[in-house]
RODO-2510 file (C-alpha; in nm, 4 decimals, decimal comma):
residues 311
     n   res          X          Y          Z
     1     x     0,0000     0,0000     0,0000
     2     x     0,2880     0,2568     0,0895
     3     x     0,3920     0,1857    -0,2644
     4     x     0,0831     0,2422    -0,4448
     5     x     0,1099     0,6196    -0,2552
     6     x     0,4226     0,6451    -0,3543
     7     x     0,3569     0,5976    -0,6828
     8     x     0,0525     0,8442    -0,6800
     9     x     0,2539     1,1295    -0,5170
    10     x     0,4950     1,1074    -0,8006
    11     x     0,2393     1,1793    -1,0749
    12     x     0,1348     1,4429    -0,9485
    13     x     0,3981     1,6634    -1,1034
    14     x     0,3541     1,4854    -1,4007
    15     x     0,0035     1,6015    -1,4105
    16     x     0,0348     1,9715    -1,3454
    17     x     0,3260     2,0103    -1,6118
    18     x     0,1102     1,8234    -1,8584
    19     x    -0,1580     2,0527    -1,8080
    20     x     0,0941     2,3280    -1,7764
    21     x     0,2026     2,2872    -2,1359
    22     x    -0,1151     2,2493    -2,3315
    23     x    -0,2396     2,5321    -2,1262
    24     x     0,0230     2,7969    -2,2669
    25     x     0,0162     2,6234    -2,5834
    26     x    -0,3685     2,6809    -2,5985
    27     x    -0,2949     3,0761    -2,5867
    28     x    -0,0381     3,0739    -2,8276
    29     x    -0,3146     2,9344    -3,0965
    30     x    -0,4177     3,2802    -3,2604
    31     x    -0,8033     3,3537    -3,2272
    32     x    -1,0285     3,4730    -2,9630
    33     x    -1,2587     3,2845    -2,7398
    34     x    -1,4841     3,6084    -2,7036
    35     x    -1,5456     3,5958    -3,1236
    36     x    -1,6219     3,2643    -3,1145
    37     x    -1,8996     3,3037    -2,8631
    38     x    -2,0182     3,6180    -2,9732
    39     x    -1,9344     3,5878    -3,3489
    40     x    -1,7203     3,7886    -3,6062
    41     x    -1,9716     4,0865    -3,6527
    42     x    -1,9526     4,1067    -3,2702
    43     x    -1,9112     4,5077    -3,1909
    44     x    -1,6143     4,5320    -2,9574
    45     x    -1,8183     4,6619    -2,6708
    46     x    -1,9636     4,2584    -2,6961
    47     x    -1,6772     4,1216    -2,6770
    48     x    -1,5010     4,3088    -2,4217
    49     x    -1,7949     4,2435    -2,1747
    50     x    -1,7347     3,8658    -2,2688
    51     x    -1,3478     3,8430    -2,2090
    52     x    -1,4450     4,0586    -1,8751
    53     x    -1,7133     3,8137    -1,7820
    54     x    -1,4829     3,4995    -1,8778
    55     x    -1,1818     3,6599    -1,7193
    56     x    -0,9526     3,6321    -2,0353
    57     x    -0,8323     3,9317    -1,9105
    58     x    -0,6489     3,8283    -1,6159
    59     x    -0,3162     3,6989    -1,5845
    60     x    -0,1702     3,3812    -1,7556
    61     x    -0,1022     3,2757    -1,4101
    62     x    -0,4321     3,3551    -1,2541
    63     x    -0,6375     3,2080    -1,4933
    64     x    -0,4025     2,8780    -1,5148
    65     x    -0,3973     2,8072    -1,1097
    66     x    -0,8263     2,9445    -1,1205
    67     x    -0,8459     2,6680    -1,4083
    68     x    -0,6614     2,4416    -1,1763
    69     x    -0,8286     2,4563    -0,8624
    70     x    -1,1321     2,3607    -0,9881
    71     x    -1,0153     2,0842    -1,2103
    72     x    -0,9174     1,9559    -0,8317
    73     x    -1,2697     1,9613    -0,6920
    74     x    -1,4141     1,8125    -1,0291
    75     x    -1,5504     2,1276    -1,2195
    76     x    -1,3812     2,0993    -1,5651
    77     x    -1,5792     2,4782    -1,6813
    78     x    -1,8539     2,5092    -1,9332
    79     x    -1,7530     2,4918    -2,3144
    80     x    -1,7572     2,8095    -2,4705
    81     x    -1,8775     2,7037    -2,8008
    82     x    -2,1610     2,4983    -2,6638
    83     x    -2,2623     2,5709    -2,2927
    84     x    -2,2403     2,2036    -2,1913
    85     x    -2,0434     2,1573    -1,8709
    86     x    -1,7307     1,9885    -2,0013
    87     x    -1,7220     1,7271    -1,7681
    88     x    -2,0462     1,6086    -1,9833
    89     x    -1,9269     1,6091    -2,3006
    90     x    -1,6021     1,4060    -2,1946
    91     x    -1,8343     1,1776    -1,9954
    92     x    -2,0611     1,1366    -2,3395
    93     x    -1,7640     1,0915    -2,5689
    94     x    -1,5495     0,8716    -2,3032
    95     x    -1,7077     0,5402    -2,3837
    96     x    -1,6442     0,5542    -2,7757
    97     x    -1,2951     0,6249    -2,7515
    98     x    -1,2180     0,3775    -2,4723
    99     x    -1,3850     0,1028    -2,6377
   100     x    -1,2117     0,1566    -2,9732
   101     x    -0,8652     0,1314    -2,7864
   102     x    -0,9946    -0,1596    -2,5905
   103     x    -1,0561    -0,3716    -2,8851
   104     x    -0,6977    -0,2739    -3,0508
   105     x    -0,5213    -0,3814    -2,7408
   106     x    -0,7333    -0,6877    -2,7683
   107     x    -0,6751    -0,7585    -3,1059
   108     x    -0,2295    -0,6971    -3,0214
   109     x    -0,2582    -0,9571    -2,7151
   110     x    -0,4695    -1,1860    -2,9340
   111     x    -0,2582    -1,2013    -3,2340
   112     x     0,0621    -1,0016    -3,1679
   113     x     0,1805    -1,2119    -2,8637
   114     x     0,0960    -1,5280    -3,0110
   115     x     0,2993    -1,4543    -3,3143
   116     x     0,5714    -1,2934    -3,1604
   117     x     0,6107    -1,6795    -2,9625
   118     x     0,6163    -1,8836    -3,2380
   119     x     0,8701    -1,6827    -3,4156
   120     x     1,0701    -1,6450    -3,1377
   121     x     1,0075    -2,0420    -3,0738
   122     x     1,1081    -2,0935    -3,4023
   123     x     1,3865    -1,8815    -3,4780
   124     x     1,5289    -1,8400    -3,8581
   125     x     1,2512    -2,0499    -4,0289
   126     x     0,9774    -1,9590    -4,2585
   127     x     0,7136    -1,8797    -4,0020
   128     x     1,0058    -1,6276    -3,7919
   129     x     1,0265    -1,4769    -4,1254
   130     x     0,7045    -1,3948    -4,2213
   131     x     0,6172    -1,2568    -3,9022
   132     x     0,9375    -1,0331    -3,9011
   133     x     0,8184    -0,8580    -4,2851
   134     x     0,4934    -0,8466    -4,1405
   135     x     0,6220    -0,6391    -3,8653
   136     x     0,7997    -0,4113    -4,0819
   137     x     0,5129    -0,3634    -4,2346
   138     x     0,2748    -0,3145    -3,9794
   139     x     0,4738    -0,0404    -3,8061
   140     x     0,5364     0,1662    -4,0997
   141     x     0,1968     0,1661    -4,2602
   142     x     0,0052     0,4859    -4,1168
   143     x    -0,2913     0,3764    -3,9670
   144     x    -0,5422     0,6329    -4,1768
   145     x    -0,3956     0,4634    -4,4653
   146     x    -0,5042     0,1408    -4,3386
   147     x    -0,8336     0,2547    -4,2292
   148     x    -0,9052     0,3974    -4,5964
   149     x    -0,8345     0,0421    -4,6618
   150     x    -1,0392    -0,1664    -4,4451
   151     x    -1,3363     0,1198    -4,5256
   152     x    -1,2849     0,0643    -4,9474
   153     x    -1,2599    -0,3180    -4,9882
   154     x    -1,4736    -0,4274    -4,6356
   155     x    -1,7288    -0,1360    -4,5888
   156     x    -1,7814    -0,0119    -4,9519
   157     x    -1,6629    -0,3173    -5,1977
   158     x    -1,7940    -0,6209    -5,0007
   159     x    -2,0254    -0,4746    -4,7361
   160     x    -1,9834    -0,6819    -4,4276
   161     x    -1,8800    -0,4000    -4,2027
   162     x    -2,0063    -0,0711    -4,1732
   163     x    -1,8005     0,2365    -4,3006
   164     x    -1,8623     0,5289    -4,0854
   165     x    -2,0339     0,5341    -3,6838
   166     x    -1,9941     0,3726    -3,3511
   167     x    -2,2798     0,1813    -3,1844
   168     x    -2,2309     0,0822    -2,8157
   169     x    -2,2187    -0,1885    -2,6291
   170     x    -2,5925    -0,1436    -2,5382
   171     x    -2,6819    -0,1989    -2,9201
   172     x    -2,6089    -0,5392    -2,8231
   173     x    -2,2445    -0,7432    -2,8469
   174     x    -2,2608    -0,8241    -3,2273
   175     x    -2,3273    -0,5021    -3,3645
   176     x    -2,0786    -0,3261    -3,1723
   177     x    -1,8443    -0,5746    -3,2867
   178     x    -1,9022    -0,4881    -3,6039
   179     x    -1,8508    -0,0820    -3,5704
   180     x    -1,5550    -0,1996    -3,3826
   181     x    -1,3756    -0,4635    -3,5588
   182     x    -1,1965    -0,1832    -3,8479
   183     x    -1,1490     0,1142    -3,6364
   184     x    -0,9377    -0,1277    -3,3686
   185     x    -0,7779    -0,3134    -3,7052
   186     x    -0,6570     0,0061    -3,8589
   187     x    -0,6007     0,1721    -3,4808
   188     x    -0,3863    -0,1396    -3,3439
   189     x    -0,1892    -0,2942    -3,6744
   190     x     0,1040    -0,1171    -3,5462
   191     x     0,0760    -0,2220    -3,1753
   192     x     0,0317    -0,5674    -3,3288
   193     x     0,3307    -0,5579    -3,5526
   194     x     0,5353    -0,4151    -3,2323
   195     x     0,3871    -0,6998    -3,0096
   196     x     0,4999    -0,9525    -3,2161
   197     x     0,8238    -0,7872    -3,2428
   198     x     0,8897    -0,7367    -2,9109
   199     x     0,7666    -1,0648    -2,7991
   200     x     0,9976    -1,2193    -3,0117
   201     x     1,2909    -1,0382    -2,8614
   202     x     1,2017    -1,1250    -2,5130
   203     x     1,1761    -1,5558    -2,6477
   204     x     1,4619    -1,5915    -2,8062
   205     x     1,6441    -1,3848    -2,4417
   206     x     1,5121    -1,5842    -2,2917
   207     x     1,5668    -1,9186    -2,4621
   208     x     1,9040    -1,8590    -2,4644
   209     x     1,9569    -1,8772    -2,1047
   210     x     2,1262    -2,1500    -1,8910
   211     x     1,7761    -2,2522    -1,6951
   212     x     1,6094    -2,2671    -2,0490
   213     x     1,9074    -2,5138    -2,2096
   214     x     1,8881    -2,7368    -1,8470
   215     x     1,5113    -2,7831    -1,9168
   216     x     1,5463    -2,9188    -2,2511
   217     x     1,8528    -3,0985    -2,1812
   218     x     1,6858    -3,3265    -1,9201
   219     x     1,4027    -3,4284    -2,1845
   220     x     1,0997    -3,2092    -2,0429
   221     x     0,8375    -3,1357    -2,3605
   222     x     0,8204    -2,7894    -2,5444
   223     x     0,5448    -2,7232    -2,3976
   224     x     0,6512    -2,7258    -2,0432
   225     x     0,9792    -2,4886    -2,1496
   226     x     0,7687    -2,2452    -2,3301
   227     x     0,5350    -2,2099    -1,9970
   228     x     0,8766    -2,1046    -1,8332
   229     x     0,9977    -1,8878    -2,1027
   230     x     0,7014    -1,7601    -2,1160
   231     x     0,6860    -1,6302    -1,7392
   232     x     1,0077    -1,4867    -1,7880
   233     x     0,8943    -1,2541    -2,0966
   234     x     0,5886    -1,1401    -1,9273
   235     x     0,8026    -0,8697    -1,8261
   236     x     0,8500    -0,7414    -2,1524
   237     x     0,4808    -0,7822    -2,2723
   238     x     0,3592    -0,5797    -1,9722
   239     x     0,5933    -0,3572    -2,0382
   240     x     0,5432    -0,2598    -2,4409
   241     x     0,1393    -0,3772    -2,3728
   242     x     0,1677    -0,0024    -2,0991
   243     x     0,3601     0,1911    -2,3937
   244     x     0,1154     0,0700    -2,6813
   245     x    -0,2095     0,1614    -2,4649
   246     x    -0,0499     0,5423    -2,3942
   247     x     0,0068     0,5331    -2,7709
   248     x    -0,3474     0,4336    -2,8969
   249     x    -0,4927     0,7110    -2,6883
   250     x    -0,3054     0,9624    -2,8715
   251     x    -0,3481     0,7673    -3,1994
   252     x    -0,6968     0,7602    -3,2277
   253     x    -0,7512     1,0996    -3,3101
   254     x    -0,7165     1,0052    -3,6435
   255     x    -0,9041     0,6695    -3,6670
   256     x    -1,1932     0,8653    -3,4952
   257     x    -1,1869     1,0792    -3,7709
   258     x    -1,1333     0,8364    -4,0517
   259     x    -1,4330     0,6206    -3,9485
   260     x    -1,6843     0,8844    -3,8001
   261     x    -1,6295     0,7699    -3,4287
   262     x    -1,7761     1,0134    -3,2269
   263     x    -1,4930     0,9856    -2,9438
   264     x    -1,2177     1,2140    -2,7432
   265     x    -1,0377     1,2577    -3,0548
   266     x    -1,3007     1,4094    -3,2611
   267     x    -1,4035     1,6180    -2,9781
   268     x    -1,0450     1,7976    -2,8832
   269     x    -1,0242     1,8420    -3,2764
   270     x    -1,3448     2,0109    -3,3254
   271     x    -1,2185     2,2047    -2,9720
   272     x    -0,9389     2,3281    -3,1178
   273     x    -1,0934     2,4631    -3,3902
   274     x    -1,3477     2,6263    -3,2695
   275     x    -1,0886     2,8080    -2,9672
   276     x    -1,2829     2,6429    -2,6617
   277     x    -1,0208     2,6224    -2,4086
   278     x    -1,1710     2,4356    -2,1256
   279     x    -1,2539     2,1729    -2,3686
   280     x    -0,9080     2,1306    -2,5050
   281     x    -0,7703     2,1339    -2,1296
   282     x    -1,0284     1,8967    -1,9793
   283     x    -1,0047     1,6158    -2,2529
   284     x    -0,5939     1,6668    -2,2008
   285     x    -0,6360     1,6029    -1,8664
   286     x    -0,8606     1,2968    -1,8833
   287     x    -0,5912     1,1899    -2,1643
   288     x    -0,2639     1,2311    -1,9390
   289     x    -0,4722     1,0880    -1,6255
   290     x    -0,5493     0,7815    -1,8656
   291     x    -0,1940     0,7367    -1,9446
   292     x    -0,0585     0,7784    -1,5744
   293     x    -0,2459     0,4946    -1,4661
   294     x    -0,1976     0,2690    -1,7288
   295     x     0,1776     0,3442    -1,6320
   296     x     0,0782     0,2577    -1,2751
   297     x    -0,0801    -0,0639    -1,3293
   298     x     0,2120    -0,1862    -1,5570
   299     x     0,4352    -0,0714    -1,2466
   300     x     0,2037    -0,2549    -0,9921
   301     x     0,2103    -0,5690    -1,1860
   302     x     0,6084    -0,5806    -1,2319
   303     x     0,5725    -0,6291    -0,8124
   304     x     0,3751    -0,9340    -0,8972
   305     x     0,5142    -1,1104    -1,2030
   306     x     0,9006    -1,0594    -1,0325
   307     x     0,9381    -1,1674    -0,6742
   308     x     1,2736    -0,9664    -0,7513
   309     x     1,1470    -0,6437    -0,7767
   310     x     0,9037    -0,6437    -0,4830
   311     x     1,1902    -0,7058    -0,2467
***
């Protein structure tokens, strides 16, 4: 438990110079908050009174540690293009993106891991091959090119999956499947590619060591040795499985985008746009909050799959 507050305390500054960033960067973006509420034929009377009311006029620092403290005790602000608390729209757009990066974590355990152990298994055949060009390829294809795609030959040419939307879980599990199945494809055929890659690294480590060699040496099946390697690269999957998840939040700004998901990403974009600062800082937040406890759990579970490293 003292470790798990440990652990807290030290995101903490994490947090505040993640927010610290994106909130200067936010001013540097030219535009006015004040037109954008008011609109461009706005008399200047108008729109003084709005940066007044807003307090756009006070100090960077004043309006970052105002911002700040009420982030603290929950109150994200009201959008200023829309005049929905932001807490709401994050909490109606949450779900989407969370389920879309869900499914392409799924989809890298599912098929990247497995791969990544046979062609580690099976060093310098056919099969280590083929999953090696396959990873080259995976990681450098963009994923909006990969999404265009999935959309032309399984959406529009064959129709078996739809090409633009999300539906929910609460649409029932085969339909959501199938607004899910190409956005987490196109989202997670990198993370796949780097499982696999990574995975592989961590076998063949591994199967090179002197505990691996005095297994097979005293006749035990493959089986049996691969549960032990195994065990031993479970470090390494935890460990690329944190960094992929931290990635596909930031990624799916564009598969939102690409397939109409109506998610985080397509809300900070349309944000941005538009100038609505609390917006921008709130989903930011949520993002880096997302990504500091993913790191957390993959810290928390090194304690458990290493006796090592909790003593």
């Amino acid at each position: 438990m003292r470790y798990i507050v440990q652990r807290l305390l030290a995101l903490v500054p994490t947090i505040v110079l993640a927010t610290l960033v994106v909130f200067l960067m936010m001013k540097l973006i030219p535009g006015d908050p004040a037109t954008v509420i008011a609109g461009e034929y706005a008399t200047e009377e108008t729109l003084a009174e709005i940066r007044e009311e807003l307090r756009l006029n006070d100090p960077l620092p004043a309006q970052y540690a105002r911002w700040a403290g009420d982030a603290v005790r929950g109150d994200l602000g009201d959008s200023l293009s829309s005049q929905q608390t932001v807490r709401d729209a994050i909490a109606a757009r949450l779900p989407a993106t969370l389920h879309v990066v869900a499914a392409a974590l799924l989809l890298s355990l599912l098929i990247g891991v497995p791969l990544g152990f046979i062609a580690g298994w099976r060093a310098d055949t056919k099969i280590d091959a083929a999953v090696r060009w396959f990873s080259t390829i995976g990681i450098g294809a963009p994923n909006f090119w990969i999404g265009m795609l999935l959309v032309t030959f399984f959406a529009l040419r064959l129709g078996w999956f739809p090409a633009i939307g999300y539906r929910g879980i609460t649409s029932g599990p085969w339909e959501a499947a199938r607004y899910l199945l190409l956005p987490a494809i196109a989202l997670g055929a990198a993370s796949i590619a780097e499982m696999a890659r990574q995975t592989r690294s961590a076998v063949l480590d591994v199967r090179n060591l002197d505990f691996v060699r005095t297994l097979r040496s005293v006749g035990l099946p493959d089986r049996t040795v691969l549960h032990h390697v195994a065990k031993n690269a479970g470090l390494t999957i935890v460990t690329v499985l944190g960094l992929q998840a931290s990635r596909l939040l930031g990624a799916t700004v564009i598969v939102e985008a690409v397939f109409g998901i109506p998610g985080l990403g397509s809300l900070v974009v349309d944000a941005v746009g538009q100038r609505d600062y609390p917006v921008v800082q709130g989903v930011v937040l949520v993002m880096a909050l997302m990504v500091l406890l993913v790191n957390l759990v993959v810290d928390l579970s090194y304690r458990f799959l290493d006796p090592r490293i909790r003593r």
